[in-house]
C-alpha positions in Angstrom: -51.1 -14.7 -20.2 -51.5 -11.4 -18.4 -49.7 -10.9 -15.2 -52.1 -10.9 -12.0 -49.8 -8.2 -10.4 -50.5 -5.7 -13.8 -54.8 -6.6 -13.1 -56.8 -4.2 -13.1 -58.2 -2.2 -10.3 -61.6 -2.4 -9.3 -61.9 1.5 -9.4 -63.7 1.8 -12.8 -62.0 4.1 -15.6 -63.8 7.0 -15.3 -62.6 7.4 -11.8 -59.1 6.4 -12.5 -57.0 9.8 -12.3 -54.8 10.2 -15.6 -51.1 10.2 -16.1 -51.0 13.2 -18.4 -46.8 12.6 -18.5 -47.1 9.1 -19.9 -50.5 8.6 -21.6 -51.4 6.0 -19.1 -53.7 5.9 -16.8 -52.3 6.7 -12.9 -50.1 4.5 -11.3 -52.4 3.8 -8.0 -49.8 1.6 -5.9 -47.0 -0.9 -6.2 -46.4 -4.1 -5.5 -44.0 -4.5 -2.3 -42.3 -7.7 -3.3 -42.0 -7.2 -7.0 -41.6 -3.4 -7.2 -43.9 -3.4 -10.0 -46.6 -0.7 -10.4 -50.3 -2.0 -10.4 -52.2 0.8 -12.7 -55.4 1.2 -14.3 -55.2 1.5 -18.0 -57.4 0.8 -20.7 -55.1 0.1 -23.2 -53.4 -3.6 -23.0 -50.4 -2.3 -25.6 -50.1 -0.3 -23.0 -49.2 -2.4 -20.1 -45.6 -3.4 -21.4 -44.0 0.1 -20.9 -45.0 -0.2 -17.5 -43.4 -3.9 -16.4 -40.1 -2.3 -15.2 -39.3 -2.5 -11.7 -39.8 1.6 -10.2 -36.5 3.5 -10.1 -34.0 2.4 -7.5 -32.9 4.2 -4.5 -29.0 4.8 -4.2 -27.6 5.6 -0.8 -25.2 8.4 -0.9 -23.7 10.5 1.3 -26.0 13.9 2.6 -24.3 17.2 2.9 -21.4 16.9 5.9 -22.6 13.8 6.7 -21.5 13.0 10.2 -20.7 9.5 9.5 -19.0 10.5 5.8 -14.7 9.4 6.8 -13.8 12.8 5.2 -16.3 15.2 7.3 -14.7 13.6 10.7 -12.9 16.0 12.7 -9.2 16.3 12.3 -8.6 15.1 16.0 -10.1 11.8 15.1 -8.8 11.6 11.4 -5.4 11.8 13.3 -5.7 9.3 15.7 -6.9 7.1 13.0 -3.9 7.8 11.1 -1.8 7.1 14.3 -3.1 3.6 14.7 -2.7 3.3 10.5 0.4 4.0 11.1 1.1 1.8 14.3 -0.3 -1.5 12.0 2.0 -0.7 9.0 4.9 -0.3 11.1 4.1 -3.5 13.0 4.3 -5.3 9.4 7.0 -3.7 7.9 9.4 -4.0 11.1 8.9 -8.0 11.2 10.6 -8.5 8.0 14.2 -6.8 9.7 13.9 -7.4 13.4 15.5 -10.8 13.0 18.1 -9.8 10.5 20.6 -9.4 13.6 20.3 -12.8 14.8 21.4 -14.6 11.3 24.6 -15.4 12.9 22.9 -17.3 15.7 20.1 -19.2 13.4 23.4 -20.3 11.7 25.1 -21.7 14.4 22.1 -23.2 16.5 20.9 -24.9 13.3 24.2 -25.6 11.4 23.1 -23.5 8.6 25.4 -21.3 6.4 25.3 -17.5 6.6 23.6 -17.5 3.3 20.9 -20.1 4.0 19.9 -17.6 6.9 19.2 -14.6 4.3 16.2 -16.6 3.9 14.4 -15.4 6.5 14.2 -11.8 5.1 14.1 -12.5 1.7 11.2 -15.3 2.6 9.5 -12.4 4.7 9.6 -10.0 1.8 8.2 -12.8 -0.7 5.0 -12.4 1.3 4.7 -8.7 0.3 4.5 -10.5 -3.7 1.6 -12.8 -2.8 -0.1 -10.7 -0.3 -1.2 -7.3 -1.8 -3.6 -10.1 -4.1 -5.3 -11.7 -1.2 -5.6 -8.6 0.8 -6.5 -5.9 -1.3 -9.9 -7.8 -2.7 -11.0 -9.0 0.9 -10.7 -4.7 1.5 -12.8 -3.7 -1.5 -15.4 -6.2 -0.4 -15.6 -6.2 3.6 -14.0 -3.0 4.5 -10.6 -2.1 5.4 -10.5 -3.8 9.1 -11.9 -7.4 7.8 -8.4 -6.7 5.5 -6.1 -5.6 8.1 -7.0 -6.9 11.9 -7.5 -10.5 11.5 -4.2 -10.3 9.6 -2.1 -8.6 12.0 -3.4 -10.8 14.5 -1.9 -13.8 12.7 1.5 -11.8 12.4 1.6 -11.6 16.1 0.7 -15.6 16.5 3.1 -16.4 13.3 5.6 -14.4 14.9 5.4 -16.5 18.3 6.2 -19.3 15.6 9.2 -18.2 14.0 10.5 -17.3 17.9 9.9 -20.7 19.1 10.6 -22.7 16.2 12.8 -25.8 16.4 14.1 -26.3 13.1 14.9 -24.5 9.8 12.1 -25.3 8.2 9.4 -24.4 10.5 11.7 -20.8 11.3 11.2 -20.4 6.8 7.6 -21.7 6.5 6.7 -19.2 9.6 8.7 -16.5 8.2 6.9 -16.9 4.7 3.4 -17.1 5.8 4.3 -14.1 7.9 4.9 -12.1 5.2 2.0 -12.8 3.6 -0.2 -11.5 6.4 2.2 -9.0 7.0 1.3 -7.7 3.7 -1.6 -6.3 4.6 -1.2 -3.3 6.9 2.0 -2.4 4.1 -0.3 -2.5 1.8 -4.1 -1.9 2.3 -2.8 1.2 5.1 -2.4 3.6 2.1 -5.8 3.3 1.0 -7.3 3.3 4.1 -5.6 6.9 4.8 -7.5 7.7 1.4 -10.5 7.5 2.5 -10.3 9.9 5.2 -8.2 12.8 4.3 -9.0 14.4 0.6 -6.4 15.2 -2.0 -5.2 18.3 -0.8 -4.2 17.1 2.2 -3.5 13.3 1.8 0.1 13.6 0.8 1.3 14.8 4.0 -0.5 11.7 5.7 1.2 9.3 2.9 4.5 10.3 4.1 4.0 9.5 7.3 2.5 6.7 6.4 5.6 5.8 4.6 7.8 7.0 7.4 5.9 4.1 9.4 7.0 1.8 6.6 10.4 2.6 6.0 10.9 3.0 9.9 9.9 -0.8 10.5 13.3 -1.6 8.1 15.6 1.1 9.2 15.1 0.9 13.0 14.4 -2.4 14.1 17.9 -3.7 13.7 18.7 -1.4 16.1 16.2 -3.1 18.7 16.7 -6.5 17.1 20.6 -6.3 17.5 20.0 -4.9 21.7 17.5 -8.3 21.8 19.8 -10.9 19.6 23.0 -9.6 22.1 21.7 -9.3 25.6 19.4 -12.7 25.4 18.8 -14.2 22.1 17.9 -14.5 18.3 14.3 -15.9 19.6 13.3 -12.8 21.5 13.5 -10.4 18.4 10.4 -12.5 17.4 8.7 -12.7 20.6 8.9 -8.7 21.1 8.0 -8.5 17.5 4.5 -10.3 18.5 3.8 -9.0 21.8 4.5 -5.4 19.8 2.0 -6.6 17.2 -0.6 -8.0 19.7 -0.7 -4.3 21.3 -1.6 -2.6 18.1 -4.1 -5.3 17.4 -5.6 -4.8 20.5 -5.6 -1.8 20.2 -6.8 -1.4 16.8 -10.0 -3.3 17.4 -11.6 -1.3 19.7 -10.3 2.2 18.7 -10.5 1.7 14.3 -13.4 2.3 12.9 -14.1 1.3 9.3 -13.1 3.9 7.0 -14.0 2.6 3.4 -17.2 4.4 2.1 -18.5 1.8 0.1 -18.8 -0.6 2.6 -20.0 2.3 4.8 -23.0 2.9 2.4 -23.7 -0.4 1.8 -24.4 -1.2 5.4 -26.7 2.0 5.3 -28.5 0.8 2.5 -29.0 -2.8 4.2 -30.5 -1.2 7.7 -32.6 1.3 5.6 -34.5 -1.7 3.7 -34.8 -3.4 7.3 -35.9 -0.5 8.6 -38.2 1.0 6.0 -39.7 -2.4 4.5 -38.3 -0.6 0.9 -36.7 -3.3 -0.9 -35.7 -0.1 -3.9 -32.6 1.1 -1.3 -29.3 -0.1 -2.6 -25.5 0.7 -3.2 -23.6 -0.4 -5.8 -21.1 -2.0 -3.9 -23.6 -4.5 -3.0 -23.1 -6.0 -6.3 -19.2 -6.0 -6.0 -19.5 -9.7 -4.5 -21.0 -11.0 -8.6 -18.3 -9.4 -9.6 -14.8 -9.7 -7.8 -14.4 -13.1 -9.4 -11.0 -15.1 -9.6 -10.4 -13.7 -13.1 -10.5 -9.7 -11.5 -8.7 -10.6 -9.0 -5.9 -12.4 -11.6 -6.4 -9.3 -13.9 -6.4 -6.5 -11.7 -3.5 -7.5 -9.5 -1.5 -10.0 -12.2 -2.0 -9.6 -15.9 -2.7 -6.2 -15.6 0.0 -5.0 -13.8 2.3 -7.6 -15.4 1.3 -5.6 -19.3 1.4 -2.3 -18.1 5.1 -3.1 -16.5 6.2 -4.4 -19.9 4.2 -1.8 -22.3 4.1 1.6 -20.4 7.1 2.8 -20.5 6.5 5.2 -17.6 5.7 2.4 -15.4 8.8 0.6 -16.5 11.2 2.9 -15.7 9.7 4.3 -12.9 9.3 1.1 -11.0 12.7 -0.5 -12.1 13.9 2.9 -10.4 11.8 2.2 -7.4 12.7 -1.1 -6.8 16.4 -0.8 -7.2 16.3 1.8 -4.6 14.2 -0.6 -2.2 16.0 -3.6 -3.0 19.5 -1.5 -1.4 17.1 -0.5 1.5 16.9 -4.2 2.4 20.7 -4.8 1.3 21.5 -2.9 4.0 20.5 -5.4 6.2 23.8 -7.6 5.4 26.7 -5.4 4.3 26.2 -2.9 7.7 27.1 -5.9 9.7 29.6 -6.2 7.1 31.4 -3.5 7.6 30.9 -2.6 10.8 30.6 -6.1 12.7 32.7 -8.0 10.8 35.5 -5.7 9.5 35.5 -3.0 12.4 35.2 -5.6 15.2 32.5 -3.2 16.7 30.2 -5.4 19.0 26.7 -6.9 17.4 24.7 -4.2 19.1 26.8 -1.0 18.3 27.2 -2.3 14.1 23.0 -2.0 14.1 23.5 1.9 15.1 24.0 3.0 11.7 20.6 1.7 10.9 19.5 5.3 13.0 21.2 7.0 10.8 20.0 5.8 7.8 16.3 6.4 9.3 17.1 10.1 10.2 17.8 10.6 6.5 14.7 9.3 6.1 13.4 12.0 8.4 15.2 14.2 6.2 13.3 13.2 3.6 10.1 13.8 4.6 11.2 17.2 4.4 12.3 17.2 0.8 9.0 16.3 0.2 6.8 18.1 2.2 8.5 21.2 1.2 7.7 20.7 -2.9 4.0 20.3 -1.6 3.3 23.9 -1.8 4.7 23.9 -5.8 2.9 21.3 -6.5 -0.4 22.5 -5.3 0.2 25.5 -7.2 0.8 23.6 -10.2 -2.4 21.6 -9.6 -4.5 25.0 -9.4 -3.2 26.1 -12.4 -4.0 23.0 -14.6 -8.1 23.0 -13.1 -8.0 20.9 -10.3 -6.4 17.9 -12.0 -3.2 16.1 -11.3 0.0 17.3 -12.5 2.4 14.5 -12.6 5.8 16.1 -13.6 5.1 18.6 -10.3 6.7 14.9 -8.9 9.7 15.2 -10.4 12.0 17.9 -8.8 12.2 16.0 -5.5 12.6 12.9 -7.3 15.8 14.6 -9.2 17.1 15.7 -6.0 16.9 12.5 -4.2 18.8 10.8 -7.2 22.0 12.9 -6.5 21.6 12.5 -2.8 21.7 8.7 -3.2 24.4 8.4 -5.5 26.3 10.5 -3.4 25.7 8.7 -0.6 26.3 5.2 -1.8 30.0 6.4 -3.6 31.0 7.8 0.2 29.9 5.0 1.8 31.9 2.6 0.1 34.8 4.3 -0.1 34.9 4.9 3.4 33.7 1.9 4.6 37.1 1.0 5.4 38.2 0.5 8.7 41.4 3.0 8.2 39.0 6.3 7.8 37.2 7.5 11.4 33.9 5.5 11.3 31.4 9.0 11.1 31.7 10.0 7.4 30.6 6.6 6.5 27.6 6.7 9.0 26.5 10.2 7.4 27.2 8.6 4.1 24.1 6.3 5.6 21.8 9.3 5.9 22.5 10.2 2.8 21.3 6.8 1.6 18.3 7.1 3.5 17.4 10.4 2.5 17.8 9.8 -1.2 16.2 6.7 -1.1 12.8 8.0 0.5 12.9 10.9 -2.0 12.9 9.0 -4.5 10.1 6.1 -3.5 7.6 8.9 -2.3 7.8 10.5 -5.6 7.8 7.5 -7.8 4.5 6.3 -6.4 3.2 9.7 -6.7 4.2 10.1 -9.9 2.5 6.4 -10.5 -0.7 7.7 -9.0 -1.1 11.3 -10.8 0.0 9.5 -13.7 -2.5 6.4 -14.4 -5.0 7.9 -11.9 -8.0 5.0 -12.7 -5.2 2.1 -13.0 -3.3 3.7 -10.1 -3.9 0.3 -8.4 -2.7 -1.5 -11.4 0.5 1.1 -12.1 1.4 1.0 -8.5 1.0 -3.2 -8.0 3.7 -3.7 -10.7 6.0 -1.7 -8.9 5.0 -3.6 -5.7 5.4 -7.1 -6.9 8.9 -5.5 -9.0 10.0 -4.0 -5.6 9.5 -7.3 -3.8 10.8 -9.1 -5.9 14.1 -7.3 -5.9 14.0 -6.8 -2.0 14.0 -10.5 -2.0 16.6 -11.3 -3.9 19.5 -8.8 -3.7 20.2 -9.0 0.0 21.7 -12.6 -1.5 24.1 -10.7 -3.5 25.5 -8.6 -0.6 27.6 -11.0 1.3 29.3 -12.3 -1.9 29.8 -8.8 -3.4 31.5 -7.1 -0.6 33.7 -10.2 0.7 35.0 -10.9 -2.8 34.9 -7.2 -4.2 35.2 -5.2 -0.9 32.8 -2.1 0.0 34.6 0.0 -2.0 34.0 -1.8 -5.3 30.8 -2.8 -4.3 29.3 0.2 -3.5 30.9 1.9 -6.7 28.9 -0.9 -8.6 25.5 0.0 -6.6 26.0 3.5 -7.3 27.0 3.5 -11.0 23.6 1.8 -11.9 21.6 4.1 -9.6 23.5 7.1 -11.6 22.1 5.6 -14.6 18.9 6.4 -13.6 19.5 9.9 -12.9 18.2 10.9 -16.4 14.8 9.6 -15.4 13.2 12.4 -13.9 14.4 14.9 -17.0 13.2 12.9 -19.2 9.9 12.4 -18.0 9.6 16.0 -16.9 10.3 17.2 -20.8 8.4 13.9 -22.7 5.8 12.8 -19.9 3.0 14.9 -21.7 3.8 13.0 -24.7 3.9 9.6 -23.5 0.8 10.0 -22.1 -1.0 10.6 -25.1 0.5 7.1 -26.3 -0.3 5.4 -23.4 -3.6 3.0 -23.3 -3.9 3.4 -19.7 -2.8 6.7 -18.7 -5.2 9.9 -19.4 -4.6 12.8 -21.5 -6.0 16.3 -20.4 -6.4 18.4 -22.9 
């Protein structure tokens, strides 16, 4: 039966103008509901090449586009980067602000000193479940759906953990709150993405990761003043009142960044507005697909195969992780040695933690200064990513951190004046941010499409490890002593020295083996 809305018009064919491009007769209107052309033809064989819908409408961005993240001015992009910054910090500084009151969970809960490890190693567990949650709920509804409700529930989880009246309630708070602590750590980085292009974007990631290695390295320091002058409860009360002023904060100053989402809202008020159903973005039909089984393969099996086939990705995060995982071991052997065997007072053993964040500082430098070679290197290859330009930093920061872990431990003792072991901290710092920058940069230039993939194996591998060494600290350096101990730490992080050379001489090759990483030619 032919279709009413194909009829044919009343105009009779003599009158009907031609289309000359498609041997049919003119297409005179189109139906608004349906999309589909009414035309005059005389030919019914005719009438079948002309039952498609009329060509959609994509929304794109127009030449500097005021509303395009990346045309904004850089006055605004850094302000936005600020408060980025401000929310990652806030999530990355609740899983080590309570590290100094482990003593005092112990004693108020008759708990032993190991049991109480927990509450980091429960915190960083969150950052393995929460990149999975977090990361879809940004690709779909933009990147402050992901991140403020979130941080608000950090702030009220971290009220819970502060008022908390047993063990299990100060755990089950602590988990949760690394869950939604995940997000800012995570979902930040790609928010900073899509404002500031390539050319530009590394010196906002490392900032970015200044923020996140500062939350770590410097809230002992404040956690230890709190846990001292009043109690273990306050480090989680400041924590949330901290958190609550960046949410604030963030709602009525962020504005969404993620373009998708951007044009997809465009497309929705330009069908409203124009009555022109054809108006579309393709992120409209990201909601069919971003089922349970993407979710599971994107963030799971995915980065699960490429950690155990890609070799790159294997030793890359292994090296990344290890060097995390002594980040967060720091949290129990400084008290260690200077609490415990020094006798210094709860408050003055967190000071090292400043000195392991100025080597972080340092860092920073290390890293911005290979920018200039690297986008020399990037020029000369077209354009395109150059991922052993990475590597030099990454080489340096290996010596730096075995360096630094071999002088810490062997002057660690409380016989040798208590400085060179607190500059053997900066070296630690140093060496360890050099290192993570450039192995998720390396990740990135490397797998470039499965960048998300390459770099959630080394989260959940990183996490994973943050969670469970700081167990191993307290045994190790009671039974072994810092000297041994750190001899131990630093032998398997001069293992991975190599790493860098070898990549730098055979990365081109294993490339071209890789099933996920592309090869320019």
């Amino acid at each position: 039966m032919a279709d009413p809305r194909l009829s044919l018009s009343s105009k009779s064919f003599d009158e009907a103008p031609k289309d000359k491009e498609h041997g049919l007769d003119a297409v005179e209107d189109y139906d608004e509901e349906s999309a589909l052309p009414r035309v005059v033809t005389r030919d019914a064989e005719k009438i079948e090449r002309i039952r498609t819908p009329l060509e959609r409408l994509e929304v794109k961005w127009k030449d500097n586009d005021p509303e395009n993240p990346y045309n904004w001015s850089t006055k605004k992009k850094s302000w936005i980067t600020f408060q980025l910054g401000m929310l990652a910090l806030a999530g990355s500084a609740a899983s080590a602000i309570i590290a100094p009151g482990e003593d005092q969970i112990a004693k108020e809960f008759n708990i032993s000193g190991e049991a109480t490890v927990l509450t980091i190693s429960l915190y960083v567990t969150g950052f393995i479940i929460g990149p999975s949650i977090w990361a879809p709920i940004s690709e779909l509804w933009g990147r402050r759906v992901s991140l403020l409700p979130a941080v608000l529930c950090l702030a009220l989880l971290s009220v819970g953990t502060g008022a908390s009246k047993s063990t299990a309630s100060i755990m089950i708070t602590r988990l949760l709150g690394g869950i939604f602590g995940a997000a800012p750590v995570s979902n930040v980085a790609a928010a900073l993405g899509d404002i500031w292009t390539a050319k530009v974007r590394g010196t906002a990631m490392s900032l970015y990761a200044i923020a996140v290695v500062g939350g770590p390295t410097l809230a002992p320091v404040l956690g230890g003043a709190l846990t001292q002058t009043v109690s273990w409860r306050w480090t989680e009360y400041v924590q949330a009142i901290f958190t609550f002023v960046v949410f604030v904060l963030c709602c009525f100053c962020l504005p969404e960044v993620y373009a998708p989402y951007l044009l997809r809202k465009r497309a929705e008020k330009l069908r409203k507005e124009t009555g022109d159903s054809r108006w579309y973005h393709p992120h409209e039909a990201l909601h069919k697909e971003m089922t349970f089984k993407a979710v599971v393969t994107k963030h799971f099996a995915r980065p699960v195969k490429m950690l155990l086939t890609e070799p790159m990705v294997t030793c890359i995060a292994l090296y990344a992780s290890f060097v995390f995982g002594i980040l967060y071991m720091t949290l129990q052997f400084f008290p260690i040695v200077y609490h415990q065997n020094r006798g210094w007072s709860l408050l003055n053993s967190c000071l090292p933690f400043a000195a392991l964040f100025v080597g972080v500082l340092a860092a920073l430098g290390i890293n911005l200064s290979n920018q200039p070679r690297y986008a020399r290197a990037v020029e000369k290859a077209g354009g395109k990513p150059v991922p052993e330009a990475r590597l030099p930093p990454m080489a340096l920061g290996g010596f730096i951190f075995v360096i630094g872990l071999f002088v810490f431990g062997w002057t660690a003792d409380p016989s040798i004046p208590w400085p060179v072991s607190v500059v053997a901290a900066g070296f630690i710092g140093a060496g360890f941010n050099t290192i993570f920058q450039q192995c998720i940069n390396f990740l990135v230039d490397t797998y470039r499409v499965y960048a998300a993939s390459a770099t959630s194996a080394n989260t959940l591998l990183r996490s994973v490890l943050a969670a469970a060494l700081p167990f191993a600290a307290a045994p190790m350096f009671n039974r072994l002593g810092p000297g041994v101990s750190m001899s131990i730490l630093g032998a398997i992080a001069a293992l991975a020295l190599p790493v860098p050379f070898v990549f730098m001489k055979y990365g081109p090759a294993l490339r071209r083996m890789s099933k996920f990483a592309p090869v320019d030619e």
